[in-house]
N, C-alpha and C positions, 0 to 999 in steps of 0.2 A: 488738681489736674495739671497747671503748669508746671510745679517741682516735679512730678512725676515724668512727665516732656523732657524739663531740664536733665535728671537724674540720666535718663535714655541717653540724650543727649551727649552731656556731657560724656559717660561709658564710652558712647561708639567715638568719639572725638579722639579721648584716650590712647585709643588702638591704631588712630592712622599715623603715619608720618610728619614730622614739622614743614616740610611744604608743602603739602595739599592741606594740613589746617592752616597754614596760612592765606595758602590761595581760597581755601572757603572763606577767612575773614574777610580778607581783599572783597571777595565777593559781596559781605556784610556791608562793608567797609560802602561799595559802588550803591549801594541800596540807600544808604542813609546820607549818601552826595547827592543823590538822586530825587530821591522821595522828602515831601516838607516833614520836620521831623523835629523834636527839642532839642534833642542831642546838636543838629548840627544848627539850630539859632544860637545855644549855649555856645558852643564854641566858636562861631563868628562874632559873636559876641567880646568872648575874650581876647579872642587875637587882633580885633581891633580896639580892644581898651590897653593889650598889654603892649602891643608892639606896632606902636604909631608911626614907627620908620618905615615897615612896609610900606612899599606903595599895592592900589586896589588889587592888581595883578598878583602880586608877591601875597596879598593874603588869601585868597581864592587859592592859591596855587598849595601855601601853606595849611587851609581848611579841607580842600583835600584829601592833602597825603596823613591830615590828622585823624577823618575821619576812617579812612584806611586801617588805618594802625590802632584807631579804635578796635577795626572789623576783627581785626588780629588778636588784642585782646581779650576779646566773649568768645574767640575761635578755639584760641588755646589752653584754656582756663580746664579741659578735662585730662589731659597732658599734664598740667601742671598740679594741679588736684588730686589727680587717679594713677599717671603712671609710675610705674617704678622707681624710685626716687633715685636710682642709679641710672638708668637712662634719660632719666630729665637733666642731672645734671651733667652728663657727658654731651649737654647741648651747649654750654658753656666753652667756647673754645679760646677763650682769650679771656687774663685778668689783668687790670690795671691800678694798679696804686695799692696793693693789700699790704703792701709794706707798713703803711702806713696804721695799719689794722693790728699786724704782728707789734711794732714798736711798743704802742698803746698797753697791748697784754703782756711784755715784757719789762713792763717798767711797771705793774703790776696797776693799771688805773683802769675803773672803770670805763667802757664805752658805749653812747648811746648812737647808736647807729640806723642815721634818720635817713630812709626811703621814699624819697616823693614820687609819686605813682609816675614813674617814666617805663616804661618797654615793658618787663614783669618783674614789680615788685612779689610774686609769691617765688620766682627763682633766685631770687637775692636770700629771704627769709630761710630758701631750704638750703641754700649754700652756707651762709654766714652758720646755722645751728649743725651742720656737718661739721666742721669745723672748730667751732669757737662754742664754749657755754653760752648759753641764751636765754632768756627770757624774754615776754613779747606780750604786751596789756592785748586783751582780745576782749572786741565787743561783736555778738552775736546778730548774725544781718537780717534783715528786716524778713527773707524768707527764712522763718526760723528749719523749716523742714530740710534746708541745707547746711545748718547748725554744724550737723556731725559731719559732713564729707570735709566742711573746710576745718573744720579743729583737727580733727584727722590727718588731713594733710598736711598740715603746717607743723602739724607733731613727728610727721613718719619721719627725719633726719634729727630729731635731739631735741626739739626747743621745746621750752615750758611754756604753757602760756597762763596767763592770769590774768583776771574779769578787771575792767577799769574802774574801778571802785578803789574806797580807802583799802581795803586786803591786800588791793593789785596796784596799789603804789608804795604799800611796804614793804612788798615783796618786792617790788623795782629797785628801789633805794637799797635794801639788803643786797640783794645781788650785783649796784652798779660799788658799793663797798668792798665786797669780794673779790674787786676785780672782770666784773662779768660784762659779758657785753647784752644791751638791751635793746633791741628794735622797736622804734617807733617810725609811725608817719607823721610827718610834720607839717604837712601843705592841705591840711581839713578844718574847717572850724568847727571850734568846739559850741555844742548847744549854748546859745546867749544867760539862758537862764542858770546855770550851771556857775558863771562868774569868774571862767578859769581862761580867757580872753581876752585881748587885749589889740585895739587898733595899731596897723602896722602898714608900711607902705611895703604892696607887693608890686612889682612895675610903676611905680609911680602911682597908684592909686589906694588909698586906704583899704584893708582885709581884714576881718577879724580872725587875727590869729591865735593858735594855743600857746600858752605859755607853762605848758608842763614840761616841756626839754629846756628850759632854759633854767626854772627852779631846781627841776633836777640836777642840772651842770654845777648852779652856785653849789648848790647844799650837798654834791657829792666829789666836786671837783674832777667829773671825769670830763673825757675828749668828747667831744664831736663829732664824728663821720659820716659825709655824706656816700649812700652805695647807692647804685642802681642800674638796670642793663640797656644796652640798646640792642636790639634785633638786626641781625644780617641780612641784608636782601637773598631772596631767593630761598628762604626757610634754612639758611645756612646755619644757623644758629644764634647766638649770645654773646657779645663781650661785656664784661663785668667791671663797672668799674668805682673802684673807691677813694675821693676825694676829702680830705681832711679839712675844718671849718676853717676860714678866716682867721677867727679867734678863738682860741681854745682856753683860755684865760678865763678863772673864776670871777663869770660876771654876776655883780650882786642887783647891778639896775634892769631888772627886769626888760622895759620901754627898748632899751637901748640894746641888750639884748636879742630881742625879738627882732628889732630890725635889721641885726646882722644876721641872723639864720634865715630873712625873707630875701635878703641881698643873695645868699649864699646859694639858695633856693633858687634864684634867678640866674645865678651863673649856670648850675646843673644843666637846667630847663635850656639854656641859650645851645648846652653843645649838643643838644636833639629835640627841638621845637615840635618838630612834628612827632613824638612818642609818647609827649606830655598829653595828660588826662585833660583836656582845655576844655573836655563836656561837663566840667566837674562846675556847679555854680558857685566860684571861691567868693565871687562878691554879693552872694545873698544880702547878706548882712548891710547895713551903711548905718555909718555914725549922723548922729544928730538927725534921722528921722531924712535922709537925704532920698533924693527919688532913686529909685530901684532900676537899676541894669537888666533885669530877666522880666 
C-alpha cells in the first residue's frame, strides 16, 4: 500500500515545476521542525557532535534550514527519478571544477567519483553518465518494489550499474583500468559484519568508515573526485560542483587513507552544511563497545 502511495506520488511530483516541489519540500521540511521526529533528534544530534563552534543559536538555526532541505530532498526525488532526463538536467545551471574531471580522462586514469549525499546526489550520477563512461556498485533499497523505478532511472543517461558483491567490484576494477569513471558514495557505513570498515575520525569523532575507495585508489591508481550539487534558492535550480581530493597519490596504508577522504568529506560538507544528509545515523557504529549517540 505505501509503494503504491509512493509510486502516485512520486508520478504526480514528476510533473510539477522545481519551485512548488520545493516549496512542497519546504513544507515537508516545517513538518518535521515542527513535529518530535527521529529525523530531526538524528540531526541535532550530529550538528552538535560535528560542529561544536556553533554556538546554541547557530545550531537551531543550522537544524533548521537542514531539516528544510531535507523537505526538498523526498520532494524532488520524482523529478529526478521520472522526468525526462533532458529536463532534469537543464536544471543544472552552473558547473564548477569539471576541469578537473576532463584532465583525469585525458591523461587516460581511472576515476572514482565520490558523492556525499549533499543537495542531489541522483543529479550528479545523471550528469556525470551523460557525459563520461560510468559505472556505479548499486545495492537495491530496503522497498524492494521500488527496485525498478530507481535502476531505471539512474540508467536512463548511460550508466551501468552493478550489484556490490565480488561481480560488482570486478566489474569496478575492470572499468577504473579502462580509464572509466566509477560513482561511489563515500559517507555510509559499511555493515560491521561484512569487515570492509575501518574507524576514522569524521569531525573529530570516530565513524566507521568504508574502505572500498581507498583500496580501489591503491590497487588501480586512479584520481579521486569529489562531485556534488547545492540547490539554488527559489527552485532556481543546481550548481554542480566538482572538487579534486587532497591527495590523489597511490595510497597503499589504508588507516591513513581513510582519513584523508573523511577530512576531504568534511571540507565538501563545510561549503553547504545545511544540504548535508545530517539525518543520516553516520555514528551508529562506536569502537570498543562505546555508549551510543542515537
Amino acid at each position: 500500500m505505501l509503494s503504491r502511495f509512493l509510486k502516485i506520488l512520486f508520478r504526480l511530483t514528476s510533473m510539477m515545476s522545481l519551485p512548488l516541489v520545493h516549496r512542497i519540500g519546504y513544507m515537508f521540511g516545517w513538518l518535521l521542525n515542527t513535529i518530535p521526529n527521529k529525523s530531526k533528534q538524528i540531526a541535532k544530534k550530529n550538528i552538535e557532535i560535528c560542529l561544536p563552534e556553533l554556538n546554541v543559536q547557530e545550531q537551531k538555526i543550522l537544524l533548521r534550514r537542514t531539516l528544510n532541505e531535507s523537505g526538498k530532498t523526498l520532494s524532488e526525488m520524482g523529478i529526478m527519478w521520472l522526468a525526462n532526463s533532458e529536463r532534469v538536467l537543464n536544471m543544472i545551471k552552473s558547473v564548477e571544477g569539471e576541469e578537473h574531471l576532463k584532465n583525469a580522462i585525458a591523461n587516460h586514469k581511472g576515476i572514482l567519483l565520490a558523492m556525499p549525499h549533499i543537495g542531489s546526489w541522483e543529479l550528479v550520477n545523471l550528469y556525470a553518465a551523460r557525459h563520461y563512461p560510468v559505472t556505479s556498485l548499486y545495492k537495491p533499497p530496503h522497498m524492494r518494489s521500488l527496485d525498478n523505478i530507481i535502476k531505471e532511472s539512474r540508467q536512463r543517461t548511460g550508466a551501468i550499474l552493478v550489484p556490490t558483491d565480488t561481480r560488482g567490484i570486478r566489474a569496478v576494477s575492470k572499468a577504473l583500468k579502462n580509464g572509466e569513471v566509477i560513482v561511489i558514495l563515500p559517507d555510509q557505513q559499511p555493515p560491521p559484519q561484512l569487515k570492509n570498515g575501518i574507524f576514522s575520525n569524521f569531525f573529530n569523532y570516530p565513524a566507521y568508515s568504508a574502505t572500498l575507495m581507498s583500496k580501489l585508489a591503491a590497487k588501480s591508481d586512479s584520481e579521486i573526485i569529489y562531485a556534488y550539487t547545492k540547490r539554488l534558492p527559489e527552485g532556481k535550480g543546481f550548481t554542480l560542483v566538482f572538487q579534486p581530493a587532497t591527495q590523489n597519490d597511490a595510497e597503499t596504508d589504508i588507516q591513513h587513507s581513510v582519513d584523508i577522504i573523511n577530512k576531504d568529506i568534511e571540507a565538501v560538507i563545510r561549503d553547504c552544511p545545511e544540504q548535508y544528509q545530517w539525518t543520516y545515523k553516520r555514528f551508529k557504529h562506536r569502537p570498543n563497545d562505546e555508549k551510543r549517540f542515537y
